[in-house]
LOMARBA-153560 format. One record per residue (C-alpha): residue number from 1; residue in three letters; y, x, z. Coordinates in Angstrom, 2 decimals. Layout:
residues N
+-----+-----+---------+---------+---------+
|   n | res |      py |      px |      pz |
+-----+-----+---------+---------+---------+
| NUM | ALA |       Y |       X |       Z |
...
+-----+-----+---------+---------+---------+
//
This chain:
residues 95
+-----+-----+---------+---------+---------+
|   n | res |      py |      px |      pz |
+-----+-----+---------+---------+---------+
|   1 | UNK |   20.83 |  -15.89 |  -17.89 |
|   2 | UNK |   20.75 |  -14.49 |  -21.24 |
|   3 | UNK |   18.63 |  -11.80 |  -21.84 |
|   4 | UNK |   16.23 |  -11.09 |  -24.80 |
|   5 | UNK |   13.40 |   -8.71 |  -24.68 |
|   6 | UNK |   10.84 |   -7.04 |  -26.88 |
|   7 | UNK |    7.54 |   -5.32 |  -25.90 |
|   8 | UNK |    7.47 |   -1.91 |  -27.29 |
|   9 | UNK |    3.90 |   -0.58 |  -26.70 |
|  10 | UNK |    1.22 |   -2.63 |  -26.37 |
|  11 | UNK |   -0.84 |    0.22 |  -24.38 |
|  12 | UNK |    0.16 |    2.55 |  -22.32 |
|  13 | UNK |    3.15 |    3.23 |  -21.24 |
|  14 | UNK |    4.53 |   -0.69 |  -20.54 |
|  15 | UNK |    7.81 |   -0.27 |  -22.19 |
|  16 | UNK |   10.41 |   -3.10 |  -23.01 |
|  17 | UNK |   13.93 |   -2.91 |  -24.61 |
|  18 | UNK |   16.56 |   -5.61 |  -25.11 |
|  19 | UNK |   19.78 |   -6.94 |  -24.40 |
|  20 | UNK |   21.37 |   -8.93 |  -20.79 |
|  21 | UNK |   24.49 |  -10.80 |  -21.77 |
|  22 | UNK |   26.37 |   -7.88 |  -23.71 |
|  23 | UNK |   24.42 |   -4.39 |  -21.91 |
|  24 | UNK |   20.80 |   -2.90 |  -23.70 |
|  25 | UNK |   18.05 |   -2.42 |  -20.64 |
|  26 | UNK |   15.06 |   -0.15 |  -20.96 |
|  27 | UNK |   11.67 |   -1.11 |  -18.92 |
|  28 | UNK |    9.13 |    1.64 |  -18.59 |
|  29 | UNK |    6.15 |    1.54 |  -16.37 |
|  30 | UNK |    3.90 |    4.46 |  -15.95 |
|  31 | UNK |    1.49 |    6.10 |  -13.47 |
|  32 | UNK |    2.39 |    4.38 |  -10.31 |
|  33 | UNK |    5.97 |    3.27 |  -11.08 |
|  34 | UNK |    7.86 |    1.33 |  -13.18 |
|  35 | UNK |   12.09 |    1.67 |  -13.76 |
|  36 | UNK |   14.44 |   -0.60 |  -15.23 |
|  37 | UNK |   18.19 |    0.61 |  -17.02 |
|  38 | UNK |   20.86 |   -1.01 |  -18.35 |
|  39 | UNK |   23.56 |    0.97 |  -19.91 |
|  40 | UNK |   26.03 |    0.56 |  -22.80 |
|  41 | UNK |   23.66 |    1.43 |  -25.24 |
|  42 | UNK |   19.81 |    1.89 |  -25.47 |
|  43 | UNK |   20.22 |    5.68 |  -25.95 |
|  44 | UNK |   21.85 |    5.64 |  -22.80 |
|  45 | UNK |   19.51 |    3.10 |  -21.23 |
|  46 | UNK |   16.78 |    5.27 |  -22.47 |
|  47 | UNK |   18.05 |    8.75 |  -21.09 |
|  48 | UNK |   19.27 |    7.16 |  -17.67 |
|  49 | UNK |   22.47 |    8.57 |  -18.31 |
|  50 | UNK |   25.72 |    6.74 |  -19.37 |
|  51 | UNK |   29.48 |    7.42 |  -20.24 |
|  52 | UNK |   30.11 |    4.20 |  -18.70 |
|  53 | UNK |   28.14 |    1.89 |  -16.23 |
|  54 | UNK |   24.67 |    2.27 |  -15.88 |
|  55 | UNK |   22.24 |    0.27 |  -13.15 |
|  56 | UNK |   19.27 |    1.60 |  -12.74 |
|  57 | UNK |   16.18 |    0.28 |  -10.38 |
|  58 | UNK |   12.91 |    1.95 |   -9.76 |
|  59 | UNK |    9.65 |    0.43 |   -8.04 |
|  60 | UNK |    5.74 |    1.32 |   -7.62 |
|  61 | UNK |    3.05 |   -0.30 |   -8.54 |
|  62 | UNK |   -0.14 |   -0.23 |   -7.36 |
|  63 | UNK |   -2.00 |    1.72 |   -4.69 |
|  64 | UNK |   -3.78 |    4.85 |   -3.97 |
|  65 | UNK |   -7.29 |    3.71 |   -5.57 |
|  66 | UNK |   -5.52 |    2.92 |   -8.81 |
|  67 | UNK |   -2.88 |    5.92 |   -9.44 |
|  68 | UNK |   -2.77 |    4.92 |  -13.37 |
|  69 | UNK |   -1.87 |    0.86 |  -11.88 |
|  70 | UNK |    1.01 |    0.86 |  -13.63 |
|  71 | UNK |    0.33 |    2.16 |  -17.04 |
|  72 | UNK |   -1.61 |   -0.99 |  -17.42 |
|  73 | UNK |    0.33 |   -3.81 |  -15.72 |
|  74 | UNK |    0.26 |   -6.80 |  -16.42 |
|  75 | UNK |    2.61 |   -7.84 |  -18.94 |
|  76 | UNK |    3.48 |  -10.68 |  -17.32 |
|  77 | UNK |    4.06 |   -8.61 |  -14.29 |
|  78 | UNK |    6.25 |   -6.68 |  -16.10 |
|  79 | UNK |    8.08 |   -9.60 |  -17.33 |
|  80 | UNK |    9.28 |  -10.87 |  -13.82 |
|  81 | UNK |   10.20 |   -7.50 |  -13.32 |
|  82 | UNK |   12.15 |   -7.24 |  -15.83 |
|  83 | UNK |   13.54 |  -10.83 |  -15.03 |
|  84 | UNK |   14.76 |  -10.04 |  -11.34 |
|  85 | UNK |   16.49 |   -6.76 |  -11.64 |
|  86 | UNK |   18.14 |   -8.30 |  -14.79 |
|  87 | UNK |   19.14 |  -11.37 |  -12.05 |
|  88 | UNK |   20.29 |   -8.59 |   -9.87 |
|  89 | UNK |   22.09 |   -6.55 |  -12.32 |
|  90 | UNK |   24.50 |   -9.99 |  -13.27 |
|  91 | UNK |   24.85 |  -10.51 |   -9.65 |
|  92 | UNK |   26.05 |   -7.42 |   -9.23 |
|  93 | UNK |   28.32 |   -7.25 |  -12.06 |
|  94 | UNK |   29.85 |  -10.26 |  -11.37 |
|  95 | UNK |   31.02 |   -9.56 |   -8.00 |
+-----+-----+---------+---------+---------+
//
């Protein structure tokens, strides 16, 4: 899988932005949920909204004690994330 990725705040929010195969994703967690795009461009993986294709996936993270969880994941965490739906996303596409 080819996918590059660069950390874009090192507080809070977690955000990521980068490439899989030819498509930009955006990764953004905050609060108590996280969402990953992949669009054309990073504008439009950015605004969630896309000309074209987009694939979009949204998750929580972490509970009801820690409503801030995932402002401050991991980012490792945030890296398999980011790793699976990208997995998912080629799967997907090349159906």
């Amino acid at each position: 899988m080819n996918i590059e990725m660069t950390r874009t705040c090192d507080t809070a929010p977690v955000q990521y932005e980068g490439t899989v195969e030819d498509k930009s994703f955006y990764f953004r967690a905050r609060w108590d949920e996280w969402s990953f795009t992949v669009a054309d461009s990073l504008e439009e993986a950015v605004d969630g909204f896309s000309e074209g294709e987009i694939f979009l996936r949204t998750g929580s993270f972490g509970d009801n004690q820690h409503p801030n969880a995932a402002s401050h994941m991991p980012h490792q965490e945030a890296e398999r994330i980011i790793q699976a739906c990208a997995a998912e996303y080629l799967s997907q596409r090349n159906r």
